[in-house]
N, C-alpha and C positions, 0 to 999 in steps of 0.2 A: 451737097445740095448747092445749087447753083447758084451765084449772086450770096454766098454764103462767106464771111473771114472769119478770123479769129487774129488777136492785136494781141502783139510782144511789147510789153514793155518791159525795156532794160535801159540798166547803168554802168556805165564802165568808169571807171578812178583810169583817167587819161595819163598820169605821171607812171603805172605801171599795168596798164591795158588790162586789168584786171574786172573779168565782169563781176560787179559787186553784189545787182541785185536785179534779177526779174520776175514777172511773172508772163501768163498768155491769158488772156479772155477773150469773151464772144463780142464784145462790146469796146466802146472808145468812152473814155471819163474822165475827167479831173481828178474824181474820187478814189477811182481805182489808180490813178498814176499816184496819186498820192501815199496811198498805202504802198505801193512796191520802196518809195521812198522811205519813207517814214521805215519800214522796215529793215531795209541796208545800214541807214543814217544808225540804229541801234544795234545791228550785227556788226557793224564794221568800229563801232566805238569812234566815231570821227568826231572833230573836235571842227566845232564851225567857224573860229576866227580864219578867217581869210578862202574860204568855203566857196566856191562857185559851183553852180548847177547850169552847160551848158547846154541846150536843147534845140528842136528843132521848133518851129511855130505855129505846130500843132492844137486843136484847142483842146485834149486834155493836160497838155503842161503849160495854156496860157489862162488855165482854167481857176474859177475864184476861190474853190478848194486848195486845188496846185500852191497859187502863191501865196493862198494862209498858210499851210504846211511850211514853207519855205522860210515865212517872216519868220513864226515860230519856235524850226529851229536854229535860224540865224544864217539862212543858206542865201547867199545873193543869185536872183536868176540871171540869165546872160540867153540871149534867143540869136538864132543863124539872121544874115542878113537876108533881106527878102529877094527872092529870086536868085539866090549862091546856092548852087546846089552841092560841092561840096564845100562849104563852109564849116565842115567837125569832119577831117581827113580821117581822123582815128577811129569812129564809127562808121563809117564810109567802106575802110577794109575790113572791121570786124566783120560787118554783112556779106561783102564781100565770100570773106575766108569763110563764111557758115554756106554760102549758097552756093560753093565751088568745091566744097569737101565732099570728097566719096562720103556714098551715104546718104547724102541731100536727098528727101523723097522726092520722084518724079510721078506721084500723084500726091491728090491734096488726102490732107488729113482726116481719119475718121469720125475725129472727136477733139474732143479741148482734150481730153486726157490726154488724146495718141501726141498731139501734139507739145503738151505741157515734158511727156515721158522723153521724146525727142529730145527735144531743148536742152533738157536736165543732161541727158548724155553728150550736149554737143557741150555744153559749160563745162561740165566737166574734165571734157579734153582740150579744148581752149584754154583754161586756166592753169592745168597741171599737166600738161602733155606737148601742148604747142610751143614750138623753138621759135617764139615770136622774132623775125630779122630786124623790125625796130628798136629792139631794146636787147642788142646782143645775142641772140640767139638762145637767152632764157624763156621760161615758163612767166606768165604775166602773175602766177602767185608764186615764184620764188623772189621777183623783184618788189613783190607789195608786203610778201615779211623779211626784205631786206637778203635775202639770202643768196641774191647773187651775186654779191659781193663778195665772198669767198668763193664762188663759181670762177666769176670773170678773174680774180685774181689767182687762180690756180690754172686755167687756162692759159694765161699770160706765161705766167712760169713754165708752163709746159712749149710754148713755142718760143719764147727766148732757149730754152734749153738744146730744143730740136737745132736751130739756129747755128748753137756755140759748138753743137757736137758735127755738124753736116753744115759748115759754111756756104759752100758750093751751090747747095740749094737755094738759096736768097739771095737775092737781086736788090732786095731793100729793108725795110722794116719790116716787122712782124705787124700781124692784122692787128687792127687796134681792138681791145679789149678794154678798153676803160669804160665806166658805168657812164653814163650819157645821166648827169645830173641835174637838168632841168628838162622841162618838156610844155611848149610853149601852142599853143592853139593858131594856129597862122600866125608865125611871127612875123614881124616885120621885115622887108626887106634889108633895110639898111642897118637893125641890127643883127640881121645874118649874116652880111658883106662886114662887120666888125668884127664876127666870133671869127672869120676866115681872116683877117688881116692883120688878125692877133698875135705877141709874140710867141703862142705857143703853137700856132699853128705853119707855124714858118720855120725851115727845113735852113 
């Protein structure tokens, strides 16, 4: 139907790209972002000290529902600066990666279902299928229950090995493989120009 949407709301845990919690409705609400909230915040068992909820400035997440939920469960909000349009890089490519994947409908949806039943299979493969290249080329839930840490470190091993048996082949280091342990929402310039002029980053 023409003039007709239907509104994703999702959350993603930015430290391992893992989408945590959505839903699709026919409508825009405070009420209803709340609830997709409230619902992850208790599937995910997150613990609110030091908690940020970063969003866009939308009025169902600037909504008086929204930041009752929020005070509630102790989650601090944090809003895009006005007129930054990519000011959250990290949902920026998940949309991105959803609307450039085979598969993408090139017409609109029949229903909230058709649309809800999409979704469910594109999270799916996002979270347990996709070689995310921000985060080492794991799955965004093997790095959110820790477990690419024995990945990344058996990769390592396997091209140091490659390395010591076929020298010839390298020119320099092997690819770095180590877990990328912070993960920062626009960080600052100048402490980026630090992590690079660091002594561990110096050859």
């Amino acid at each position: 139907m023409k003039g007709r949407f239907f509104y994703l709301y999702l959350f993603m845990d930015v430290f391992s790209r893992k989408i945590v919690g959505w839903e699709i409705y026919a409508s825009e609400s405070a009420e209803q972002a709340s609830s997709v909230l409230h619902k992850a915040y208790l599937r995910e068992g997150v613990a609110a000290k030091d908690l940020v909820l970063h969003s866009d400035n939308g009025a169902p997440m600037k909504g008086a529902t929204m930041l009752a939920t929020l005070q509630r469960l102790g989650v601090v909000p944090s809003f895009s600066r006005p007129s930054v349009s990519d000011d959250n890089p990290y949902s920026e490519a998940l949309f991105k990666t959803c609307k450039y994947r085979p598969g993408f409908p090139d017409q609109p949806f029949e229903s909230v279902e058709h649309a809800r039943t999409w979704v469910a299979g594109f999270v799916r493969w996002y979270n347990e299928e996709h070689r995310h290249s921000g985060i080492r080329f794991v799955t965004p839930g093997e790095r959110h229950r820790g477990e690419d840490i024995a990945v990344l470190e058996q990769r390592k091993a396997v091209y140091e090995s490659a390395r010591k048996t076929h020298p010839e082949r390298w020119s320099g280091d092997i690819r770095n493989w180590e877990r990328p342990a912070a993960v920062s929402l626009n960080p600052d310039k100048s402490d980026h120009q630090k992590r690079l002029e660091s002594p561990q980053n110096q050859n």
